[in-house]
C-alpha positions in Angstrom: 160.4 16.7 65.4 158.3 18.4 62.6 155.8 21.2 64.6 151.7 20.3 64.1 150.3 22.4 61.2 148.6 25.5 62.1 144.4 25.2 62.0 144.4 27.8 59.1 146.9 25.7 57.3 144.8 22.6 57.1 142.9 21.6 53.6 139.6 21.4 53.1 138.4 17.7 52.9 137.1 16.4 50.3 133.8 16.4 48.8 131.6 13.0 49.9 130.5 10.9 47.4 126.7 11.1 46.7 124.1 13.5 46.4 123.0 12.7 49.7 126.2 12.8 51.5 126.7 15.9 50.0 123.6 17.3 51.6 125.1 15.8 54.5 127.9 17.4 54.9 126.5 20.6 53.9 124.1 20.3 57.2 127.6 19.9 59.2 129.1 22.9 57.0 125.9 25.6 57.9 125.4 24.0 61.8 129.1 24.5 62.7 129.3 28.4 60.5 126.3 29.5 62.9 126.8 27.9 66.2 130.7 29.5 65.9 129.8 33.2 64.5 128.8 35.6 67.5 126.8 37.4 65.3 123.9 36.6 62.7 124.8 35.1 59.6 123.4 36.2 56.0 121.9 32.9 53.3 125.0 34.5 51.0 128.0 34.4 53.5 126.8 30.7 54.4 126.4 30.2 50.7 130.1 30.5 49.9 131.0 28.1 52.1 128.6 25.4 51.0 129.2 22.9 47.7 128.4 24.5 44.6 124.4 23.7 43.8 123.6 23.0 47.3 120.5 24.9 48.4 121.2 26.7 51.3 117.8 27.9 51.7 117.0 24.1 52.0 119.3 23.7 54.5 118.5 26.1 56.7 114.6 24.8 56.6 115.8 21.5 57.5 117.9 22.5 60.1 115.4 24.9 61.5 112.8 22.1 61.5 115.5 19.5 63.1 116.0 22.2 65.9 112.8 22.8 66.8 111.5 21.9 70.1 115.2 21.6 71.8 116.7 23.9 73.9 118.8 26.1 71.2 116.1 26.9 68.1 117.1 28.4 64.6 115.5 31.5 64.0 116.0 34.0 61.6 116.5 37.9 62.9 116.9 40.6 60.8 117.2 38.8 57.3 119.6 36.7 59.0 120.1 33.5 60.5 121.2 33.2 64.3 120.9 29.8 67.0 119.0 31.3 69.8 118.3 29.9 73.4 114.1 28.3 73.5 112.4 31.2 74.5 110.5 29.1 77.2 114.1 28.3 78.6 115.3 31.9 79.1 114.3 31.7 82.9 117.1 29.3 83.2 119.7 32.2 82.0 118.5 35.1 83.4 121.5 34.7 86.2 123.6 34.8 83.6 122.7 38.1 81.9 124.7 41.8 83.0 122.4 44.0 85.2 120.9 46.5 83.1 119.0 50.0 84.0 116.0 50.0 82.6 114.7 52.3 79.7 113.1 55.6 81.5 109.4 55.6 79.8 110.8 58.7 77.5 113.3 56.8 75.6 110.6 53.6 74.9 108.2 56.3 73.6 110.6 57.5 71.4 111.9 54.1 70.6 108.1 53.2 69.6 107.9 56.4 67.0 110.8 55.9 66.0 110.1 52.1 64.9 106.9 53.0 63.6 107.3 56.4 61.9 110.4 55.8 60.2 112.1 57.9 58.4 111.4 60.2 61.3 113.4 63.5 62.9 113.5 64.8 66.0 110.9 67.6 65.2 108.4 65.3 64.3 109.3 62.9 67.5 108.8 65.6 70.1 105.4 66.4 68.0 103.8 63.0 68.6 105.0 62.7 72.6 103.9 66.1 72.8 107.0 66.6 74.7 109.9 69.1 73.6 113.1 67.2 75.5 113.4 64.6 72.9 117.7 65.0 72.7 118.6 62.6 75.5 116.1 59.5 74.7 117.6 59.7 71.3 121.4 59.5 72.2 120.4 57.2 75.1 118.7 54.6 71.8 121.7 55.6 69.7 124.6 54.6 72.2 122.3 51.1 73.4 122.7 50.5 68.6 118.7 50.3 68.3 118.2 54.0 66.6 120.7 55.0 63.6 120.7 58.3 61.7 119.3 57.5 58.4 119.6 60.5 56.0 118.2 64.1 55.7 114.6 65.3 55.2 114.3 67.4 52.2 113.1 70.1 53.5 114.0 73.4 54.8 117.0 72.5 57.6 118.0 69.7 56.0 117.1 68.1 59.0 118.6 64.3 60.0 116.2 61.6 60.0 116.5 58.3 62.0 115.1 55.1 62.0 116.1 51.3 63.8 119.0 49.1 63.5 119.8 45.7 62.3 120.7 45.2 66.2 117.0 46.4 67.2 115.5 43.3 65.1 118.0 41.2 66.7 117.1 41.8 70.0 113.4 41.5 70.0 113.5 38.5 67.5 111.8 40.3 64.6 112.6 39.2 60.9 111.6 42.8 59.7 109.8 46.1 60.2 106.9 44.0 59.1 106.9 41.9 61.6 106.4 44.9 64.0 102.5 44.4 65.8 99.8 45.9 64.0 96.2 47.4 65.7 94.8 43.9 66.0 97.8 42.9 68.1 98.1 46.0 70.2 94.5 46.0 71.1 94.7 42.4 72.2 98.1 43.4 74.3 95.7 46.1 76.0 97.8 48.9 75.1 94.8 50.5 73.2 91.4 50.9 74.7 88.2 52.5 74.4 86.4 53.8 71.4 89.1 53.9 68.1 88.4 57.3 66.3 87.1 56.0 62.8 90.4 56.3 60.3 93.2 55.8 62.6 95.4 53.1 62.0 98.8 52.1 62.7 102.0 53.5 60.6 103.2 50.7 58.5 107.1 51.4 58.2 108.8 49.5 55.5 112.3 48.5 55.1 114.6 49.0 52.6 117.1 52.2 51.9 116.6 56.0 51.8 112.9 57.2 51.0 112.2 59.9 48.4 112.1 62.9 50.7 115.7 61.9 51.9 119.1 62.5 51.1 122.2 60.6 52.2 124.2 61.9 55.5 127.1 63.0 53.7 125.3 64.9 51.0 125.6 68.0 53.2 126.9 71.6 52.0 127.2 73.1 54.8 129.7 72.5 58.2 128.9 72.0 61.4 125.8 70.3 63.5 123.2 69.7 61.2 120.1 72.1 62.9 118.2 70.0 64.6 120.8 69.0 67.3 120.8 72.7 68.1 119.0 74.6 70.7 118.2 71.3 72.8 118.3 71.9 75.9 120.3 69.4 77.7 119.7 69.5 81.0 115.8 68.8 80.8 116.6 66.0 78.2 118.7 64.1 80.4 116.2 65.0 83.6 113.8 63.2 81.0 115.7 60.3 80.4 117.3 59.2 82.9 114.3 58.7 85.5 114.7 55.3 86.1 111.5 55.3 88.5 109.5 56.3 85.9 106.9 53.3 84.7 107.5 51.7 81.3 104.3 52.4 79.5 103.1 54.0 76.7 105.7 52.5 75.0 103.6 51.4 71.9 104.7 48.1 71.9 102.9 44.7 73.3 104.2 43.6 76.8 106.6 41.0 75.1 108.3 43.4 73.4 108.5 46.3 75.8 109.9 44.3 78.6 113.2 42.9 76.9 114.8 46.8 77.2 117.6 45.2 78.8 120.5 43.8 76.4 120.7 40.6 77.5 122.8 37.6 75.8 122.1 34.9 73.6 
């Protein structure tokens, strides 16, 4: 009795006949790569998998369009694409998601600088909140994967500067740091009133890699914590953070975003 092949084992069928079946198939090909990965998949790892000369930025446009409306909608988060449950559905989850603690109303203000002022460091954190116990909202973002250490300032210290994660535009469905909301959309959200002093505006971060006043993490003579991790004082960071009754506001960000500070699931 000859054993069944393993999975990994099996060939590749072959190409269909047709232009059009070829399309076909690669639908099948892209649908079945995203709804089995766990995590967001790039337009080049899909690529490799696809017919040579098939456009996968054609098939993900179809398949976005043949998806929307249903219950599970293609989206693209991050520069990447990802099957998502309709956001009008989520009510029909939420009994499903892990029991979170909130974020206290320190760590979404420094989530909000960080997002918008990036590259920023810790210094220049606690100067905007006006607040000096900026250590433990930082390690709190750091641990949840929404804040990573970017580089180092060029400037006396050296000190690290940090900006947002590929898993922060995951979770709050944003395709980029442009898609962040602008003064327009934070007025409307009510998170702005009164008189606007003439001039101000709202930071504009960009993406892409190290800015000209950085250097990379490991381009570091000397040994040891890098100086702005020092003389924190602990205690009154963690007192800071880990309020859970204190009110999520301030937070920068429109109600639909500053809500979703629990990490929920797909």
């Amino acid at each position: 009795m000859t054993a069944a092949p393993d999975e990994d084992d099996q060939p590749a069928p072959p190409l269909p006949d047709g232009p059009e079946e070829v399309r076909l198939f690669a639908h099948r090909i892209v649908e079945a790569l995203l709804f089995a990965s766990a995590t967001p998949l790039s337009e080049a790892a899909l690529a490799e998998r696809l017919p040579a000369g098939v456009p996968v930025g054609e098939i993900l446009a179809d398949l976005q369009a043949l998806y929307a409306g249903r219950g599970v909608t293609l989206a693209k988060v991050g520069g990447q694409w990802m099957f998502r449950t309709a956001d009008d559905l989520s009510f029909l989850l939420r009994h499903e998601a892990r029991e979170q603690r909130k974020l206290s109303r320190a760590a979404l203000e420094t989530l909000a600088i960080v997002a918008y002022h990036q590259p920023v460091t810790r210094a220049e954190v606690e100067e905007i909140r006006g607040v000096s116990t900026v250590k433990g909202s930082m390690d709190v973002l750091m641990e949840i994967g929404w804040v990573r250490m970017r580089g180092r300032r060029r400037s006396p210290g050296r000190p690290v500067t940090y900006g947002t994660t590929e898993a922060f535009l995951v979770h709050f469905g944003l395709d980029g740091l442009s898609d962040l909301p602008g003064l327009d959309e934070l007025k409307g959200a009510g998170l702005i009133e009164g008189t606007i002093p003439a001039g101000f505006s709202i930071p504009v971060p960009k993406d892409g890699g190290l800015g000209p006043d950085e250097d990379p993490l490991d381009d570091d003579p000397t040994d040891g914590d890098p100086p702005d991790l020092v003389e924190e004082d602990a205690d009154e960071a963690a007192e800071d953070d880990m309020d859970d009754d204190t009110p999520d506001g301030g937070t920068g960000f429109p109600p639909s975003i500053s809500d979703k500070t629990d990490v929920g699931g797909r």
